[in-house]
LOVEX-875188 format. One record per residue (C-alpha): z, x, y; residue in three letters. Coordinates in steps of 0.001 Angstrom, whole numbers, padded with zeros to 6 digits, always signed. Each point is the difference from the previous one (the first is absolute). Layout:
N
ZXYAla...
***
This chain:
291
+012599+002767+006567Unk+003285+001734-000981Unk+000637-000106-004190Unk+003570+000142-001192Unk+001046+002419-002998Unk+001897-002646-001453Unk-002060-002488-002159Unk-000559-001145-003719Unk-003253-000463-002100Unk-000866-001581-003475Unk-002316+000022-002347Unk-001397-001911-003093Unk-002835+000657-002552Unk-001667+000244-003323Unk-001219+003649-001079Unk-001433-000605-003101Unk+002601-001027-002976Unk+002788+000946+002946Unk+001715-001824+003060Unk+000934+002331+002646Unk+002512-001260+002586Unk+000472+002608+002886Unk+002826-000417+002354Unk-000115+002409+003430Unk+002923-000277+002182Unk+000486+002228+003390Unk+002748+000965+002187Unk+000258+002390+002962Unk-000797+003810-000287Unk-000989+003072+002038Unk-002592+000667-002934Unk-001724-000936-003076Unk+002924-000747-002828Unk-001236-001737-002761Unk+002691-000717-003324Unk-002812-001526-002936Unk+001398-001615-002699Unk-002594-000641-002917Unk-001260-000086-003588Unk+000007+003054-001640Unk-003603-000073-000984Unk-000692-000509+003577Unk+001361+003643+000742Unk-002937+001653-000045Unk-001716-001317+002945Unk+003585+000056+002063Unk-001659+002905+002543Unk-002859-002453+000622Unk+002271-002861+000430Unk+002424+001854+002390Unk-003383+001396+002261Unk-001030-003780+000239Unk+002994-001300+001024Unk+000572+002872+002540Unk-003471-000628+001433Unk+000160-003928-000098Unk+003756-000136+001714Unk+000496+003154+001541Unk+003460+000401+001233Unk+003524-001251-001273Unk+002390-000370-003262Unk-002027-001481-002706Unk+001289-001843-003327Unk-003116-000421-002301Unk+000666-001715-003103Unk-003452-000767-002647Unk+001145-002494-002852Unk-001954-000652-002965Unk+000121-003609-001743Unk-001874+000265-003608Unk-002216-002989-000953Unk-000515-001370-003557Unk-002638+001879-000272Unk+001393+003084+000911Unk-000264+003250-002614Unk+003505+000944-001869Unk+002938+001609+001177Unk+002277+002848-000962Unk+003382-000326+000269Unk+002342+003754+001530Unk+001877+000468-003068Unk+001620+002699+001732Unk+000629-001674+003094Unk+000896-003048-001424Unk+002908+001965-001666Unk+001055+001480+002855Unk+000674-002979+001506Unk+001513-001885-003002Unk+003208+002043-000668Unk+001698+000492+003629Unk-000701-004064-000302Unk+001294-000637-003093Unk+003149+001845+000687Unk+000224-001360+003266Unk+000144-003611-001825Unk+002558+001114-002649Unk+001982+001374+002651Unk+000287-003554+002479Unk-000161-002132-003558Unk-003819-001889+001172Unk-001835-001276-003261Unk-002819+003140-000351Unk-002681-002371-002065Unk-001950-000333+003126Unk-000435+003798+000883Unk-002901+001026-001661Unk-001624-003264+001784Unk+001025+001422+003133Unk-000820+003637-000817Unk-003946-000834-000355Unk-000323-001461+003423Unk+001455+003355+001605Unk-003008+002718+001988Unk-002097+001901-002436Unk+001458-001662-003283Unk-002802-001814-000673Unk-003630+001305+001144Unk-003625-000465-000630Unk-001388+001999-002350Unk-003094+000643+002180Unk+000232+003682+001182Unk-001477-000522+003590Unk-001920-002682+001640Unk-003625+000502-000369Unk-002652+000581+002697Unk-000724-003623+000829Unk+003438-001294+000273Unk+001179+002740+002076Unk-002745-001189+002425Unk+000847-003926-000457Unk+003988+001650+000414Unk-000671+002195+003526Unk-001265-003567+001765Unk+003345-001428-001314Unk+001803+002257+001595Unk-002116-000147+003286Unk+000528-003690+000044Unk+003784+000440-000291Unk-000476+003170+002501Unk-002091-002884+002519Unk+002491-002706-000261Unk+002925+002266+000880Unk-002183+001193+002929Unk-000634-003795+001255Unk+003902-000602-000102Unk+000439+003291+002128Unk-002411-001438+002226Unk+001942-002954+000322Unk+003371+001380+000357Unk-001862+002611+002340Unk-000262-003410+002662Unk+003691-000352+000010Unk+000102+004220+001151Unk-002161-000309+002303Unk+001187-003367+001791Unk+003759+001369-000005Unk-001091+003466+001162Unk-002602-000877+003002Unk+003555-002577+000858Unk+002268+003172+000122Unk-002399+002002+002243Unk-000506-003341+002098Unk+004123+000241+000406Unk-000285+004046+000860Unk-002797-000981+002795Unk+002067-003119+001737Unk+003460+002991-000124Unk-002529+002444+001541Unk-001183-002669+003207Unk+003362-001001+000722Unk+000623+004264+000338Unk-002906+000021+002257Unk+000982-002685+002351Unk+003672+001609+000281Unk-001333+003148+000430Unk-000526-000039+003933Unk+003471-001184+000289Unk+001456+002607-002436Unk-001276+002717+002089Unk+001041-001541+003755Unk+003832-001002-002030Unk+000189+004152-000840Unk-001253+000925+003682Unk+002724-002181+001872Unk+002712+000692-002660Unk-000517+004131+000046Unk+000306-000641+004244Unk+003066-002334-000370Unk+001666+002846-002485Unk-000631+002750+003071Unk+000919-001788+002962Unk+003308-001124-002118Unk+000893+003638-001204Unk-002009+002159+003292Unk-000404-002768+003013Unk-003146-001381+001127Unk-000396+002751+002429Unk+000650+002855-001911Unk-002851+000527-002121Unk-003865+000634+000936Unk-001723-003413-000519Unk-003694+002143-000490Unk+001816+001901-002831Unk+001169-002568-001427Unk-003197-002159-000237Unk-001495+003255-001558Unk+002452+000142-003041Unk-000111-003724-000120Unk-003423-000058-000579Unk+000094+002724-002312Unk+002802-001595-002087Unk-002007-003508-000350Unk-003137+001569-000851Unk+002184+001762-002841Unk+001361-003236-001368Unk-003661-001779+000541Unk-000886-002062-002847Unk-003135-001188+000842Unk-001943+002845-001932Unk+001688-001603-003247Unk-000715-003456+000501Unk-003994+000579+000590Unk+000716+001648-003679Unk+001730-002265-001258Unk-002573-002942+001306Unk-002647+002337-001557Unk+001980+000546-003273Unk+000361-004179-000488Unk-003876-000221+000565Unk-001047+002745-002711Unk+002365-001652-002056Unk-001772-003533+000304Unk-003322+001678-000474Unk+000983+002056-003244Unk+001206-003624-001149Unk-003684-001002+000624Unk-001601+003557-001794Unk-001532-000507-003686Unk+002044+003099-001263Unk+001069-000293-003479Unk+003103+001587+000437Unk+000914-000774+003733Unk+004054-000073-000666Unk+000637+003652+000462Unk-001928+000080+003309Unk+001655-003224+001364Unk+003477+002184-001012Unk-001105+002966+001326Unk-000799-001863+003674Unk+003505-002207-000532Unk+001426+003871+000455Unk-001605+000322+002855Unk+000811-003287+001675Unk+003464+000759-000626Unk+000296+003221+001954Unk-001786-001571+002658Unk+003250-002792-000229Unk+002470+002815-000812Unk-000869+001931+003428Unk+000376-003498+002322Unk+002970-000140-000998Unk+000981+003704+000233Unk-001252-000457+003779Unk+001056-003529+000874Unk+003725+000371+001313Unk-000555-003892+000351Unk+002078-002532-002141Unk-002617-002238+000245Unk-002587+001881-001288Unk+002052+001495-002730Unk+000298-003745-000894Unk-004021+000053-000392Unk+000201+003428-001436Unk+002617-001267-003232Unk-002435-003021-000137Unk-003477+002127-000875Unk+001874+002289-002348Unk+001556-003454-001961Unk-003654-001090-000162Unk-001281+003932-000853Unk+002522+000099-002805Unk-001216-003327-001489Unk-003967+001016+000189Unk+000467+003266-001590Unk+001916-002063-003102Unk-003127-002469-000193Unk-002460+003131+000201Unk+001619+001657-003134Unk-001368-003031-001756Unk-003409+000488+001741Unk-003096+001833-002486Unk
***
């Protein structure tokens, strides 16, 4: 079952005299790119948290942010003098400057990143344990919503091949045809500009047949067939990260269209031919999504 890069995950729990809150969103990327946001005291442990979350999800753009909620019980604080200072006068002036009433700022100032922090150096031991299966849980439950979205890939991209394949058996069927409309045409053009008796007929059947076998597209279309089955059994394949394979073969199934059409000197076929590459172009967007 395909798994789309794009998900979210959440969650909740009690560590102790702390609530963590973890939030994991994901978009689309060609690797691991994880942006944490988190409690300073968390720091520490960020290598372990960034190996876990590259092992747990893989591939794509990652926003990670860990939010701590302090109960009543919780230990004291200490307040970024420093920080808090920094912040304070580009504010203040800012409020002089646009006339706002300032009373509120220091208010305002505490709730700001890194003001205000625990004064617990590190977690310890046994809530770093409790606080890795929080973040697996929030790892797990953006996995089940890739899973989910990974349905709607799939279903639209087995669709687009479906399209490619009906394109490729109208080709076939005009194929005889094609080939019988360039025989009669290339003896038309020579009895028009040479006369009918003016030519050798055995010659001409020799170069005629050498010309059609050059524009013969039925080598392509067993590939392409070929291509459109490996493609629905890579949908089928357990692979964790199956999306650059599928792109890799939607490469592939477009030369395979690229050359018909090269060879076709058909309109109706070229018809087909714009068809598959309006479906092509629409799989390979949906497999930039796929994990």
């Amino acid at each position: 079952m395909l798994k789309s890069m794009t998900g979210f995950g959440r969650a909740e729990r009690n560590v102790g005299d702390k609530t963590f809150l973890i939030d994991i969103k994901s978009l689309n990327g060609k690797q691991f790119d994880c942006s944490l946001k988190m409690p300073g005291f968390i720091k520490p442990f960020e290598f372990d948290i960034r190996k876990r979350l590259s092992e747990k999800l893989q591939r794509g753009t990652i926003d990670c942010t860990i939010s701590l909620k302090q109960t009543g019980n919780a230990k004291p604080v200490s307040i970024n003098i420093s920080l808090a200072k920094a912040y304070f006068q580009p504010i203040a002036e800012l409020s002089k400057e646009l006339g706002l009433d300032d009373s509120h700022i220091l208010g305002n100032i505490l709730k700001l990143p890194e003001v205000i922090t625990p004064t617990s150096d590190t977690l310890t031991e046994d809530e770093w344990l409790v606080f890795q299966s929080i973040l697996d849980e929030a790892a797990d439950d953006l996995n089940q919503h890739r899973l989910e979205e990974g349905k709607v890939l799939e279903a639209d991209l087995l669709n687009r091949i479906s399209n490619i394949e009906k394109q490729e058996e109208l080709i076939a069927a005009l194929e005889p045809k094609r080939k019988l409309k360039i025989r009669e045409g290339l003896v038309k053009l020579l009895e028009e500009n040479v006369g009918a008796e003016q030519y050798d007929k055995n010659r001409l059947e020799q170069e005629i047949i050498y010309y059609i076998e050059k524009i013969d597209i039925s080598e392509e279309q067993v590939r392409l067939k070929n291509h459109c089955d490996y493609f629905r059994t890579l949908l089928r394949d357990n692979d964790a990260e199956i999306g650059k394979k599928l792109s890799f073969l939607l490469q592939e199934i477009g030369r395979e269209i690229n050359t018909t059409g090269a060879k076709a000197y058909d309109s109706t076929i070229q018809q087909s031919v714009v068809l598959m590459k309006d479906e092509l172009e629409k799989a390979k967007e949906q497999v930039l999504n796929v994990l």
